[in-house]
HTML snippet that shows the backbone in 3Dmol.js (N, CA, C, O; Angstrom):
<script src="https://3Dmol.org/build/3Dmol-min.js"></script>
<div id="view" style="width:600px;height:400px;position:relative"></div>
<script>
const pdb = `
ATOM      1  N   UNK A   1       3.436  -3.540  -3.028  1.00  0.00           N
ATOM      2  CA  UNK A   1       2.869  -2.696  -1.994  1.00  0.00           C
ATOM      3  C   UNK A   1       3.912  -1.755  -1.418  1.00  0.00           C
ATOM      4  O   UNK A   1       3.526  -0.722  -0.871  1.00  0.00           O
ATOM      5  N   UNK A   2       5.145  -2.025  -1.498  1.00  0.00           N
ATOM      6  CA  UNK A   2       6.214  -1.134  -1.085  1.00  0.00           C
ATOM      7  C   UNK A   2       6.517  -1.549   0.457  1.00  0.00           C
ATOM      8  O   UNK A   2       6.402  -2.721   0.815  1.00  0.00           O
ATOM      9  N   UNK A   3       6.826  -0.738   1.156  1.00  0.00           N
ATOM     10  CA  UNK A   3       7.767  -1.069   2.436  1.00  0.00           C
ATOM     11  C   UNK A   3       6.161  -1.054   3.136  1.00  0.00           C
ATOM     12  O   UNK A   3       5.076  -0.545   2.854  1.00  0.00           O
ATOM     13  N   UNK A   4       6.820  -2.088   4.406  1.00  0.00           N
ATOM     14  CA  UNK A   4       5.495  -2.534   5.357  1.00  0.00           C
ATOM     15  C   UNK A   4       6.441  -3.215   6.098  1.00  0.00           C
ATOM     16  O   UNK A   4       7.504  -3.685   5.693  1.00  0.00           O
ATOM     17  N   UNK A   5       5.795  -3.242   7.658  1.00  0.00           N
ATOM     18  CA  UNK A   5       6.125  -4.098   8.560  1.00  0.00           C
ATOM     19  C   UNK A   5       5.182  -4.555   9.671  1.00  0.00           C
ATOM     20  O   UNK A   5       4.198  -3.970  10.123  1.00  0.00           O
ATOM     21  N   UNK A   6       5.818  -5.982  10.078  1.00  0.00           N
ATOM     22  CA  UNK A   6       4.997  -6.860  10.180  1.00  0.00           C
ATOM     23  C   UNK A   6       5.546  -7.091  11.976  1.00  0.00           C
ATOM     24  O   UNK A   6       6.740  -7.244  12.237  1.00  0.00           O
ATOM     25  N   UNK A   7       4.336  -7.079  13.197  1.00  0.00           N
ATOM     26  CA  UNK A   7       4.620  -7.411  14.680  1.00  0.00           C
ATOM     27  C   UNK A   7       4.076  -8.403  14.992  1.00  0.00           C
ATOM     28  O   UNK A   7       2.863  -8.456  15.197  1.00  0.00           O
ATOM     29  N   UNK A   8       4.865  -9.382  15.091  1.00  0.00           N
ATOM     30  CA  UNK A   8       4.044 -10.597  15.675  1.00  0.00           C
ATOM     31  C   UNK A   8       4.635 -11.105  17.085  1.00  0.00           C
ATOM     32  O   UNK A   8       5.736 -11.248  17.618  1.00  0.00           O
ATOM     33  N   UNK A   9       2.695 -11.378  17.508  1.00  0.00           N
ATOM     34  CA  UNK A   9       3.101 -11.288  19.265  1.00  0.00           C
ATOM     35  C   UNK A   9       3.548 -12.880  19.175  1.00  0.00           C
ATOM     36  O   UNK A   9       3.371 -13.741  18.314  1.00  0.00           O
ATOM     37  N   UNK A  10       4.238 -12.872  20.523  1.00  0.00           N
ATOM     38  CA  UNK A  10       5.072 -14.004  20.554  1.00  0.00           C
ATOM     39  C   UNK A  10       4.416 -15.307  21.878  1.00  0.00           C
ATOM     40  O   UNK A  10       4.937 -16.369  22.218  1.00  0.00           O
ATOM     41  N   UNK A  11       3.067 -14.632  22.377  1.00  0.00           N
ATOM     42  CA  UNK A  11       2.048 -15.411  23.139  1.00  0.00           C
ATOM     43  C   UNK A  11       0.853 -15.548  22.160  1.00  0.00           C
ATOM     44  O   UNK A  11       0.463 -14.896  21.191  1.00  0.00           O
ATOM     45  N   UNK A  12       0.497 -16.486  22.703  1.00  0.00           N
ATOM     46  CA  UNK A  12      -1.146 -16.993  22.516  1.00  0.00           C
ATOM     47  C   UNK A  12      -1.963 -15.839  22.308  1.00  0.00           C
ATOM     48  O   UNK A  12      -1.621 -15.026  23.167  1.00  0.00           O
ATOM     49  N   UNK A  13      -2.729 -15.437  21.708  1.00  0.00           N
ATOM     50  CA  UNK A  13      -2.970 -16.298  20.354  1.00  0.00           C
ATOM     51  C   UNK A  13      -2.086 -15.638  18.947  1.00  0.00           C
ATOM     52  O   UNK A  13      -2.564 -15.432  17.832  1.00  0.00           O
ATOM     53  N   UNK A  14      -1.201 -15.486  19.229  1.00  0.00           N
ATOM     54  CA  UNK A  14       0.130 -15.295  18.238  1.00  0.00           C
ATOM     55  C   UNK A  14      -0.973 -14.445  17.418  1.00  0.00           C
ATOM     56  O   UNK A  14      -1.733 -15.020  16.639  1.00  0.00           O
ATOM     57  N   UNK A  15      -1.046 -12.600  17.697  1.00  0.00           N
ATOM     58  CA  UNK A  15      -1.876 -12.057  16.571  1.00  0.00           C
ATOM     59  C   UNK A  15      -0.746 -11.258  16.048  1.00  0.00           C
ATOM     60  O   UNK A  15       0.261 -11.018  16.715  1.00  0.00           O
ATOM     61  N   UNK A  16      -1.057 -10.609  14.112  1.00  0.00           N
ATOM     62  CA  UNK A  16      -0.103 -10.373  13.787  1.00  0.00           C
ATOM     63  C   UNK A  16      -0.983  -9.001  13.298  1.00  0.00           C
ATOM     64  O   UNK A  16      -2.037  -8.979  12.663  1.00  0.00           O
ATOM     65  N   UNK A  17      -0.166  -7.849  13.823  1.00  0.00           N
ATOM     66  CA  UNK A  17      -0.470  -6.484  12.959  1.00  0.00           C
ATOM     67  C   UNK A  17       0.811  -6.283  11.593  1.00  0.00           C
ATOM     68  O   UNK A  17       2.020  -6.499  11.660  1.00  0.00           O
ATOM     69  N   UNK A  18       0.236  -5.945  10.777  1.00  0.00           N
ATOM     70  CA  UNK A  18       0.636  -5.176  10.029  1.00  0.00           C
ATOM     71  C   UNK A  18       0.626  -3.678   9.422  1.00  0.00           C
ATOM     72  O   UNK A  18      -0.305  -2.938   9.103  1.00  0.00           O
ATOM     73  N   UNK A  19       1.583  -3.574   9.399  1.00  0.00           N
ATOM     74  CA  UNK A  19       1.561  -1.603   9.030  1.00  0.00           C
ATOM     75  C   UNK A  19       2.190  -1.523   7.341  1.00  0.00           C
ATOM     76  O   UNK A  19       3.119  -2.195   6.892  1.00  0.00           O
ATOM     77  N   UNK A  20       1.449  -0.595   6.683  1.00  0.00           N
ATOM     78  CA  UNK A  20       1.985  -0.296   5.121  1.00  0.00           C
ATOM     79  C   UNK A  20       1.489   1.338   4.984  1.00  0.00           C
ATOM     80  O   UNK A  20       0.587   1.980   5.522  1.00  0.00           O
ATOM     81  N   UNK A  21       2.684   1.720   3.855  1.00  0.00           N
ATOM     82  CA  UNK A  21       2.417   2.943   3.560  1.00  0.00           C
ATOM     83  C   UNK A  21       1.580   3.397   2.232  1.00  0.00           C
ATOM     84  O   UNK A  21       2.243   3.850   1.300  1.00  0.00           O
ATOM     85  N   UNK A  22       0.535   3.327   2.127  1.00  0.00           N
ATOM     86  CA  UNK A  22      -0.851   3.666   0.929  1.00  0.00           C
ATOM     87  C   UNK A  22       0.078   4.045   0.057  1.00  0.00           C
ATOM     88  O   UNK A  22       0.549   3.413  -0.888  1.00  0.00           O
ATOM     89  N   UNK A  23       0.395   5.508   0.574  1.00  0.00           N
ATOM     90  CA  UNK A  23       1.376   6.574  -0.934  1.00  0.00           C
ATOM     91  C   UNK A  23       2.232   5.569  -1.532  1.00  0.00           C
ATOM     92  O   UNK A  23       2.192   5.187  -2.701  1.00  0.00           O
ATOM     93  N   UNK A  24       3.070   5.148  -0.540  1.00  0.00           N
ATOM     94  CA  UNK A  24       4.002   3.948  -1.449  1.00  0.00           C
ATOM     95  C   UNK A  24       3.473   3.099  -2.267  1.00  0.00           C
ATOM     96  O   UNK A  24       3.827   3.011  -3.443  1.00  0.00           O
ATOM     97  N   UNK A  25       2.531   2.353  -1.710  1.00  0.00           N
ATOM     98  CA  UNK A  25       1.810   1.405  -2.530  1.00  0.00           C
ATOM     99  C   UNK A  25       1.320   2.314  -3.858  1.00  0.00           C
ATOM    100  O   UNK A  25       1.784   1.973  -4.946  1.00  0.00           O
ATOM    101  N   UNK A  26       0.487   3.348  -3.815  1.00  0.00           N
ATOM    102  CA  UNK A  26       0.071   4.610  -5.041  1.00  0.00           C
ATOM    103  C   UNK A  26       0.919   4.590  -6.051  1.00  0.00           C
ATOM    104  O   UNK A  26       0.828   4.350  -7.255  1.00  0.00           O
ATOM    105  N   UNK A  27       1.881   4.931  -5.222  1.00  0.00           N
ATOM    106  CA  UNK A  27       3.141   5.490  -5.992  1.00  0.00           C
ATOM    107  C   UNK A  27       3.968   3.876  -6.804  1.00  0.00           C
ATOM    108  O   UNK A  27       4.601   4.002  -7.852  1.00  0.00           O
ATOM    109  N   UNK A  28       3.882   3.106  -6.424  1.00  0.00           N
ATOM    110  CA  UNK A  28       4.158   1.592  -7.706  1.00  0.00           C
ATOM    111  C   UNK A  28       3.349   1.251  -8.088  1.00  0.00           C
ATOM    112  O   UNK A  28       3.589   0.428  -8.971  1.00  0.00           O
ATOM    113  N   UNK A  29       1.628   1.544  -7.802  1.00  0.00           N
ATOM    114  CA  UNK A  29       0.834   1.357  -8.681  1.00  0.00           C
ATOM    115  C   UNK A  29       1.410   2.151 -10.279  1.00  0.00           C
ATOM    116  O   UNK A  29       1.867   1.770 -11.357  1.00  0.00           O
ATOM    117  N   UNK A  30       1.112   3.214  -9.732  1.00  0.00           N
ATOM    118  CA  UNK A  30       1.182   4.524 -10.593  1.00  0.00           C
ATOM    119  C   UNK A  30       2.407   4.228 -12.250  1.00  0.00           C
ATOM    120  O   UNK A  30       2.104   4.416 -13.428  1.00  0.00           O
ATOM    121  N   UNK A  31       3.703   3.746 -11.692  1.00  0.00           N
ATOM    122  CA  UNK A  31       4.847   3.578 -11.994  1.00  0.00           C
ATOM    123  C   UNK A  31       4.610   2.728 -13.460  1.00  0.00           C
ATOM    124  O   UNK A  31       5.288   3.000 -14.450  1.00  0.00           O
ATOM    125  N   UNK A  32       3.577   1.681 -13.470  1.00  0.00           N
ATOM    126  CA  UNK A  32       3.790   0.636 -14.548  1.00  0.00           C
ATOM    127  C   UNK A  32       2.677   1.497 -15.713  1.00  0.00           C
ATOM    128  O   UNK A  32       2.679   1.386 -16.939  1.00  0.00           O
ATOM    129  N   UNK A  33       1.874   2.261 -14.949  1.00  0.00           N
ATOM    130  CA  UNK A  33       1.217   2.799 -15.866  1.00  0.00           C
ATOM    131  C   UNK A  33       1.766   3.984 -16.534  1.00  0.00           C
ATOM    132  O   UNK A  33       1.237   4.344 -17.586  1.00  0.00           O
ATOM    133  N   UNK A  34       2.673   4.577 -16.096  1.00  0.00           N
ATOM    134  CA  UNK A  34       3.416   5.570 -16.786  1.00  0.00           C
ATOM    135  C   UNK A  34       2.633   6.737 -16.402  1.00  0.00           C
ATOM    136  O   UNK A  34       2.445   7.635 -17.223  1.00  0.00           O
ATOM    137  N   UNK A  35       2.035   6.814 -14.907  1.00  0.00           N
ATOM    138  CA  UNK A  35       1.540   8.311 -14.623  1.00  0.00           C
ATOM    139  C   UNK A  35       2.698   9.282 -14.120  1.00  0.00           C
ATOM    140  O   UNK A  35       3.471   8.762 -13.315  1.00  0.00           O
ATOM    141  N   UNK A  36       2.888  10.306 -14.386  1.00  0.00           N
ATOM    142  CA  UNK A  36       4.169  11.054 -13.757  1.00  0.00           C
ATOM    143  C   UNK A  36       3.610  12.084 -12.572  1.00  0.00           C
ATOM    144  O   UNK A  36       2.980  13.115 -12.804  1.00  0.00           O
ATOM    145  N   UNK A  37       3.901  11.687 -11.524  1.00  0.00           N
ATOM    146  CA  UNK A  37       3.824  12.569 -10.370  1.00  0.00           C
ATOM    147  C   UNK A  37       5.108  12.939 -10.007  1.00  0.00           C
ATOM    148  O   UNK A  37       6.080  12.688 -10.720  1.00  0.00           O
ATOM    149  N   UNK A  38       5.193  13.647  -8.712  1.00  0.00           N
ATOM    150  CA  UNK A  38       6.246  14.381  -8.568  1.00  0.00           C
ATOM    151  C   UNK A  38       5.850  14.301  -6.568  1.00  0.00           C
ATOM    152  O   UNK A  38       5.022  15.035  -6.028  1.00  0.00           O
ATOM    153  N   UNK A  39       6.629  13.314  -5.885  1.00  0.00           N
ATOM    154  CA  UNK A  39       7.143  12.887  -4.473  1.00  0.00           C
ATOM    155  C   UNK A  39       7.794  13.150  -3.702  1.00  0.00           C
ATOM    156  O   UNK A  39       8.876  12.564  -3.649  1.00  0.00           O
ATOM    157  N   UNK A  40       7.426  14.287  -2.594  1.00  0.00           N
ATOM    158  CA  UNK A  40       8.505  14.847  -1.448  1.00  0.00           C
ATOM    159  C   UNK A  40       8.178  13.867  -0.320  1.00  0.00           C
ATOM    160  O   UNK A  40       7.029  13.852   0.121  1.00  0.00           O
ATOM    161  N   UNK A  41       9.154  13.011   0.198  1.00  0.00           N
ATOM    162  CA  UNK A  41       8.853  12.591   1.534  1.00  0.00           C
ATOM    163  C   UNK A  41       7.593  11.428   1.231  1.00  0.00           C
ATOM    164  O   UNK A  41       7.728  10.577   0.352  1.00  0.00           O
ATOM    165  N   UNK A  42       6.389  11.523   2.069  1.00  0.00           N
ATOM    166  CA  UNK A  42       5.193  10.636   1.598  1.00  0.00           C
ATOM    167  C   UNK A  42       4.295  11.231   1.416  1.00  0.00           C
ATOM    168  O   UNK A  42       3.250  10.756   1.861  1.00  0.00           O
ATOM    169  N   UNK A  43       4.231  12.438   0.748  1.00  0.00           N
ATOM    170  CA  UNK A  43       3.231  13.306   0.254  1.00  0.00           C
ATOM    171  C   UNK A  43       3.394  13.662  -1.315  1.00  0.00           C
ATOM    172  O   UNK A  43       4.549  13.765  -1.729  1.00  0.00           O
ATOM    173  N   UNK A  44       2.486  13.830  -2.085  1.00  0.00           N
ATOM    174  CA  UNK A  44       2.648  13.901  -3.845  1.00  0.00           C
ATOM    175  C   UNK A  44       1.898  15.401  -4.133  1.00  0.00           C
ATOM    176  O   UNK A  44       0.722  15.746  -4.010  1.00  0.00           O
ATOM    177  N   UNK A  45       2.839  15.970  -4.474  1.00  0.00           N
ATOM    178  CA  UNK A  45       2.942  17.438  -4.409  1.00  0.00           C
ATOM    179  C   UNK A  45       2.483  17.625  -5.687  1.00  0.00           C
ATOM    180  O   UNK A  45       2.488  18.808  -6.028  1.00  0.00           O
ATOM    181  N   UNK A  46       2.037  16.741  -6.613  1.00  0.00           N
ATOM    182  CA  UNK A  46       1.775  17.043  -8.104  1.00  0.00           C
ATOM    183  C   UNK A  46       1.487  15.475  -8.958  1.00  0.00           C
ATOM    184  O   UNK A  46       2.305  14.673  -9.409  1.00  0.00           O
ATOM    185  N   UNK A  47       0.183  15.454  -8.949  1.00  0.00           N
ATOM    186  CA  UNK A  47      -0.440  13.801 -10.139  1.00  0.00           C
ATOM    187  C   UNK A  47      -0.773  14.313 -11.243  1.00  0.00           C
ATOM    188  O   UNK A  47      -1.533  15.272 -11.370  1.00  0.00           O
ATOM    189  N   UNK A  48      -0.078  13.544 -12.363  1.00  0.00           N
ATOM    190  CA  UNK A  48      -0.434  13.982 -14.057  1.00  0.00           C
ATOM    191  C   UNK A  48      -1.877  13.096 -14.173  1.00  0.00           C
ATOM    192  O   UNK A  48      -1.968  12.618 -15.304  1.00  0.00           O
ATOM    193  N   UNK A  49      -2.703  12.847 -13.550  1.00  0.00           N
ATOM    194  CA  UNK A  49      -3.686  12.429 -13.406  1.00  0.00           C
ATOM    195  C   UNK A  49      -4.460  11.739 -12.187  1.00  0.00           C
ATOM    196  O   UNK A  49      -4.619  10.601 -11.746  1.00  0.00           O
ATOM    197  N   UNK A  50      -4.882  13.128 -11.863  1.00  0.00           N
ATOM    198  CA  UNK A  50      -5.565  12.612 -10.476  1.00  0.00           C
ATOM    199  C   UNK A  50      -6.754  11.767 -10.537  1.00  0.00           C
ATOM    200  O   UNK A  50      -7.013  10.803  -9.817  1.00  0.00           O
ATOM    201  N   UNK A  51      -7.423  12.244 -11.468  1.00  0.00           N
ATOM    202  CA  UNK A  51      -8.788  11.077 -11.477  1.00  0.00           C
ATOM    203  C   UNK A  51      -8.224   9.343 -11.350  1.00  0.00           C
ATOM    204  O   UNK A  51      -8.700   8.461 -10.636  1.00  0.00           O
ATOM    205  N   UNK A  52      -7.307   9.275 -12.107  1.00  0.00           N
ATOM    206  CA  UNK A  52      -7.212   7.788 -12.423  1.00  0.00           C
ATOM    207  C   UNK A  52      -5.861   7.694 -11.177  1.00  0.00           C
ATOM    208  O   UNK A  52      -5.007   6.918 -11.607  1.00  0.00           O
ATOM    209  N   UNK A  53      -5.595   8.084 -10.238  1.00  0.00           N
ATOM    210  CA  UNK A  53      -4.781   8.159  -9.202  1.00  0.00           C
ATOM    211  C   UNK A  53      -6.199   7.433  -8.480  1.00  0.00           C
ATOM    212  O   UNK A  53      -6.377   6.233  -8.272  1.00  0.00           O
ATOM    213  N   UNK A  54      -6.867   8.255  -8.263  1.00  0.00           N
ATOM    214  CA  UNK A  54      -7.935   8.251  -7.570  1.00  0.00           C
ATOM    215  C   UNK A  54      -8.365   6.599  -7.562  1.00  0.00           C
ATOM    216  O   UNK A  54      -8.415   5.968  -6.506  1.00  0.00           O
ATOM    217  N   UNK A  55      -8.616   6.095  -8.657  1.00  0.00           N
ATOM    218  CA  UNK A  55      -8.909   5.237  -8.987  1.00  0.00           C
ATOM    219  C   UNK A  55      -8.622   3.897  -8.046  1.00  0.00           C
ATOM    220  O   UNK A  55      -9.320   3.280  -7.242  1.00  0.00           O
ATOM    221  N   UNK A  56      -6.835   3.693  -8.680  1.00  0.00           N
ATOM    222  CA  UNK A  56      -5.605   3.198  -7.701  1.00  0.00           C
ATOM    223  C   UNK A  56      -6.454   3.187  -6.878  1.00  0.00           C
ATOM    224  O   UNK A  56      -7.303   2.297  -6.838  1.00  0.00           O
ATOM    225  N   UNK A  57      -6.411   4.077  -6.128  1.00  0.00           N
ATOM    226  CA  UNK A  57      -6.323   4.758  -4.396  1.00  0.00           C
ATOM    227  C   UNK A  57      -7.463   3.660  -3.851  1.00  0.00           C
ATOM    228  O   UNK A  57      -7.330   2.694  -3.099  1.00  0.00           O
ATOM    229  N   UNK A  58      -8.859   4.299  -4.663  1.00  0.00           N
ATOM    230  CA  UNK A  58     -10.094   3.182  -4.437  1.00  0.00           C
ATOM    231  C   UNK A  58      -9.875   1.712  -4.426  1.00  0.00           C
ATOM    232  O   UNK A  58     -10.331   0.858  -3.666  1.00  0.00           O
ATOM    233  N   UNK A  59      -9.227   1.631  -5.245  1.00  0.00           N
ATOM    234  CA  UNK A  59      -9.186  -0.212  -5.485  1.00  0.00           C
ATOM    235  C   UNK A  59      -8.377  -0.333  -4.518  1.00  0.00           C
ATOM    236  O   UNK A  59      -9.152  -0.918  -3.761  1.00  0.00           O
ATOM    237  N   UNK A  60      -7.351  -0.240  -3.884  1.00  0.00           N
ATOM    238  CA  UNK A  60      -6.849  -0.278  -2.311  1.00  0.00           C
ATOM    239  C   UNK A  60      -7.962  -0.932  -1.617  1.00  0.00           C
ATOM    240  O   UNK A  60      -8.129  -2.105  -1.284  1.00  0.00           O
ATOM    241  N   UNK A  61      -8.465  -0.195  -1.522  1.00  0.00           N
ATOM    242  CA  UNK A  61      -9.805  -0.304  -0.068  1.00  0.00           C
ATOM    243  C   UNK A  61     -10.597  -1.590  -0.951  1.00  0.00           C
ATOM    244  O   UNK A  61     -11.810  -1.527  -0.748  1.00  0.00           O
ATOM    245  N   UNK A  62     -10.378  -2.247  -1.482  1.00  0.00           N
ATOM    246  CA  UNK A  62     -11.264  -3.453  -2.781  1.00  0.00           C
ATOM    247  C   UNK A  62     -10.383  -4.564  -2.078  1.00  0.00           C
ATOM    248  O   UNK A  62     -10.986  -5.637  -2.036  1.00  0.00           O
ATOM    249  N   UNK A  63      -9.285  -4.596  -1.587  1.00  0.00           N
ATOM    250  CA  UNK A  63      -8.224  -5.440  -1.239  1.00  0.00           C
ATOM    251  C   UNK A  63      -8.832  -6.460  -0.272  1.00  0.00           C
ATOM    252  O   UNK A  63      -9.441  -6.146   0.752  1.00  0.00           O
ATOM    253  N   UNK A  64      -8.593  -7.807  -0.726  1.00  0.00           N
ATOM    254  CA  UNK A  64      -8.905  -9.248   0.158  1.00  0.00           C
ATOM    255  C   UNK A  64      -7.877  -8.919   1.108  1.00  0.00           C
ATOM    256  O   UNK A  64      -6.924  -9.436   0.526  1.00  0.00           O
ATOM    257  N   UNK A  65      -7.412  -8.441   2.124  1.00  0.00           N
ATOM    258  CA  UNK A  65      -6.255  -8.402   3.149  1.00  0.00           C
ATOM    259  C   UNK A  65      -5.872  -9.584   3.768  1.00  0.00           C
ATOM    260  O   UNK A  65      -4.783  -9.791   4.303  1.00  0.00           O
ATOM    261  N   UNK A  66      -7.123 -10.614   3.644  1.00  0.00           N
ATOM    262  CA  UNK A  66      -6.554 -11.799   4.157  1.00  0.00           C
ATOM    263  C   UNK A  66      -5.871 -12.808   3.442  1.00  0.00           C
ATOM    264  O   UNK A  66      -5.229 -13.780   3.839  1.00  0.00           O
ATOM    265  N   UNK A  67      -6.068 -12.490   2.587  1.00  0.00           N
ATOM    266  CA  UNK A  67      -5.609 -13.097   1.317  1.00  0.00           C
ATOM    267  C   UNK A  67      -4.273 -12.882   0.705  1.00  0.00           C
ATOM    268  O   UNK A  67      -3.469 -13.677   0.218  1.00  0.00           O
ATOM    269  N   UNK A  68      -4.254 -11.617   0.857  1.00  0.00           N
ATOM    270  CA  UNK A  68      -3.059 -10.639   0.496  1.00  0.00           C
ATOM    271  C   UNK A  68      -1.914 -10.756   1.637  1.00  0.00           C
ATOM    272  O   UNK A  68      -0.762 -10.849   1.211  1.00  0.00           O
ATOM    273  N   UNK A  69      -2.137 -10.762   3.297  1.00  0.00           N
ATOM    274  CA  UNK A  69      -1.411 -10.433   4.171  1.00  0.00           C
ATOM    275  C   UNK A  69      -1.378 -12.043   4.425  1.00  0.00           C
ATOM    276  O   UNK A  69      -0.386 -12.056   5.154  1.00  0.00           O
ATOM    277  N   UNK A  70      -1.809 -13.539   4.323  1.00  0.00           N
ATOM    278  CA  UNK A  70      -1.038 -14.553   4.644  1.00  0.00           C
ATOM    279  C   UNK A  70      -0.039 -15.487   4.592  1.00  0.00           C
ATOM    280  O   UNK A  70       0.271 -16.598   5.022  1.00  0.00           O
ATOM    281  N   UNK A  71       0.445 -14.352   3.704  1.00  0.00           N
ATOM    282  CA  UNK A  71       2.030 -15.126   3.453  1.00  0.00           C
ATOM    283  C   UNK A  71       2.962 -14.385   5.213  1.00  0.00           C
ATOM    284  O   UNK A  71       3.966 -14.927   5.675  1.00  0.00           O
ATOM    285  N   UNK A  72       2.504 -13.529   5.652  1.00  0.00           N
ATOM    286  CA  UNK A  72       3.193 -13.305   7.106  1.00  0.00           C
ATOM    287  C   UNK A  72       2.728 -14.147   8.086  1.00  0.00           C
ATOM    288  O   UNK A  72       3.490 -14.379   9.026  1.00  0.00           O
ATOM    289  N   UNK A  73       1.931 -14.518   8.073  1.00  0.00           N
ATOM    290  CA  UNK A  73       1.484 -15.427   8.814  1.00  0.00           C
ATOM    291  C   UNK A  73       1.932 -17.198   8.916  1.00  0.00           C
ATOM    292  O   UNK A  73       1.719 -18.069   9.760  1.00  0.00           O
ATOM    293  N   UNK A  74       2.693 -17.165   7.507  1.00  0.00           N
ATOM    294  CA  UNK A  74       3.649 -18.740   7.162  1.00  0.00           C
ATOM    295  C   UNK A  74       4.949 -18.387   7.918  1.00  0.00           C
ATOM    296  O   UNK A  74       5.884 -19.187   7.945  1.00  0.00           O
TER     297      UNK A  74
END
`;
const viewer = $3Dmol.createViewer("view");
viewer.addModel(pdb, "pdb");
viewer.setStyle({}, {cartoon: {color: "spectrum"}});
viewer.zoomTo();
viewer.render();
</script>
């Protein structure tokens, strides 16, 4: 998923936000598949395939978060 960070309150009922950056996450999806984009900052100025970027992007939002985010919670 790339860089993320994690605030956990330190009263009752101990809730924990988490923050992550999508593009980052995109952007190591992207990496194993061998798509070549081109990355200023956290914006992608150029996808050698946007449809199947797209794709990525969707299956994001498919994500069990609770599932995914309870290892911060150990």
């Amino acid at each position: 998923m790339g860089f993320l960070y994690a605030r956990i309150q330190t009263w009752f009922p101990f809730q924990i936000q988490v923050g992550m950056n999508g593009r980052e996450w995109l952007a190591r999806q992207m990496d194993p598949e061998k798509l070549t984009y081109r990355q200023h900052q956290n914006c992608f100025t150029w996808i050698e395939d946007f449809p199947r970027a797209q794709q990525l992007m969707d299956e994001q939002l498919q994500t069990d978060w609770p599932a995914s985010m309870e290892s911060f919670g150990r």
